[in-house]
Structures are given as structure tokens and as C-alpha cells.
N, C-alpha and C positions, 0 to 999 in steps of 0.2 A: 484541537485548540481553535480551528475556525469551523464555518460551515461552507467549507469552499467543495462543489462538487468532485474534487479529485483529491484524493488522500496517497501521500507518499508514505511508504514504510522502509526505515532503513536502521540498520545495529548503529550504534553507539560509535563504532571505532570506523565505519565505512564511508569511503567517499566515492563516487565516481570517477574516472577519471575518460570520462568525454563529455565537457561540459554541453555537447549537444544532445545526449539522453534524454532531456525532457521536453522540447522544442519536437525529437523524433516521436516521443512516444504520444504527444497533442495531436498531430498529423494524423493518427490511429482514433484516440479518443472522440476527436471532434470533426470527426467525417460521418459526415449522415447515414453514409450508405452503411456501416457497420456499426451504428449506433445501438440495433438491439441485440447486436449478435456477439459485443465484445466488452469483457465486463474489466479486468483485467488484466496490465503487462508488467510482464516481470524481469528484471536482470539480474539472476543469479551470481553470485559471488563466484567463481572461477580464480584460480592463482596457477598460474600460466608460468614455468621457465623456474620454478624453487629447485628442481634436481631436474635431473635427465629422465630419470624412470619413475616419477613424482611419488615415490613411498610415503611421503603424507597425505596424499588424497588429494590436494590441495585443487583439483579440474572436477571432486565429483560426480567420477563417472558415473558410479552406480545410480545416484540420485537425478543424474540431469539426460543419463544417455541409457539407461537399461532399465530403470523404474517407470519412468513418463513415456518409454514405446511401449513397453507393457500394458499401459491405464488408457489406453490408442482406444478400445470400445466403450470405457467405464461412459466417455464424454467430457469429462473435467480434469483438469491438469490439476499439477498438486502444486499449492501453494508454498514454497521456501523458508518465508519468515521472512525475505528482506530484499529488497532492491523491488521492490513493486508500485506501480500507481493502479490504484483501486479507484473506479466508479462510489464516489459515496451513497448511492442508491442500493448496491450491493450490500452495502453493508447494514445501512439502516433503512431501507425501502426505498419506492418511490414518493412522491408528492400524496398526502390523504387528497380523497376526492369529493372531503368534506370541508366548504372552504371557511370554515372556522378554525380547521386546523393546520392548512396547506399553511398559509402565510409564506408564500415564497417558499416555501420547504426550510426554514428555518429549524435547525436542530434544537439550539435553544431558546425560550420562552423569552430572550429578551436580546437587545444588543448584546454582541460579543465584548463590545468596547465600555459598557456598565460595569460602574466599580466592583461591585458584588464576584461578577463576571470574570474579571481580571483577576483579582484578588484569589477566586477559585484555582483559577488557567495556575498562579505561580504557584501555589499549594501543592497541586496534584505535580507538578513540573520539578520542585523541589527536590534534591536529593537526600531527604528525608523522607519520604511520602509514604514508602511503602518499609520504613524503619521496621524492626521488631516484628516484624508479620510473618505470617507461617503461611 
């Protein structure tokens, strides 16, 4: 919905609960010296203390403690689905180097804040949007 360089991804039903999460995860982002080496952070959903011998799963082991040492030479972690701040570059490049198109690396072709703009943002935001769709 913006074109802000740092895109959060989170479910529907999830909240943090250490309001310093994303203050820590800036401190990573926006340190030069790992600027080109660190494209995403993630904070895995973990449920911590539901039962003693957690038979629901709810720590994900397999996925967060015996999948991801496994993918240790692949080079790339695997991405969860949710509690991450993504570099927007990652996802849709960097700045073009053609500066008719760079414009500040503007995602979209106009302001965010153009009626058009908005009107889109609540459409696709709707909980209709993706009604009847297969």
C-alpha cells in the first residue's frame, strides 16, 4: 500500500508482543555495513508454555530447528509466511539506472495519496476483493 523501502508481513490474527521488534530489526536494516548482505528478518510465530510436551507443535520444531540446519549450504533461509521485514528491493529490484524510470524508485506511476490511488489501496484492502475467486 506504500512505497516505503521496508515491507512487513504478518497473518491476520498475529500481533507481536515486544513492541521493540521493529526499532531492533531497523538497527540490522539500516547499518551500512550489512547493507548488501542482509535482505530479510524474520520472527517466526513460536507458542511457547500451551502443554508441557507441546503435541500441537505449537514451537515448530521441525520447521524452525531441523529444516533451516539442514538448508545451512543451500545459502538461503526459508521464508515462513509471516512475522518478517523484507528489504523492498528484494522483492521488486533495485532503483532502474535509467533515470526516466528511477523517479526516487517509486513503485507507482503517481502519488500514493491520488485519488485513483486510494480508491485502488481500499478496493484491493476490502474484504471482498478476492470474493468468488478460485
Amino acid at each position: 500500500m506504500t512505497d516505503a523501502p521496508i515491507i512487513l508481513t504478518l497473518d491476520s490474527d498475529m500481533f507481536s508482543n515486544d513492541p521493540q521488534t521493529p526499532l531492533r530489526v531497523l538497527c540490522y536494516l539500516l547499518d551500512p555495513s550489512m547493507d548488501s548482505k542482509l535482505e530479510y528478518i524474520q520472527f517466526p510465530q513460536i507458542f511457547d508454555g500451551i502443554n508441557k510436551n507441546d503435541i500441537y507443535g505449537g514451537k515448530h520444531k521441525l520447521a524452525y530447528q531441523i529444516q533451516t540446519k539442514g538448508m545451512h549450504g543451500l545459502a538461503d533461509p526459508i521464508y515462513v509466511g509471516t512475522g518478517c521485514f523484507f528489504r523492498r528491493r528484494v522483492l521488486f529490484g533495485g532503483p532502474s539506472e535509467i533515470p526516466k524510470l528511477n523517479q526516487d524508485h517509486r513503485a507507482a506511476s503517481e502519488s500514493i495519496k491520488s485519488e485513483e490511488v486510494l480508491t485502488m489501496a481500499h478496493h484491493v484492502a476490502g474484504c471482498t476483493y478476492e470474493k468468488e475467486t478460485t
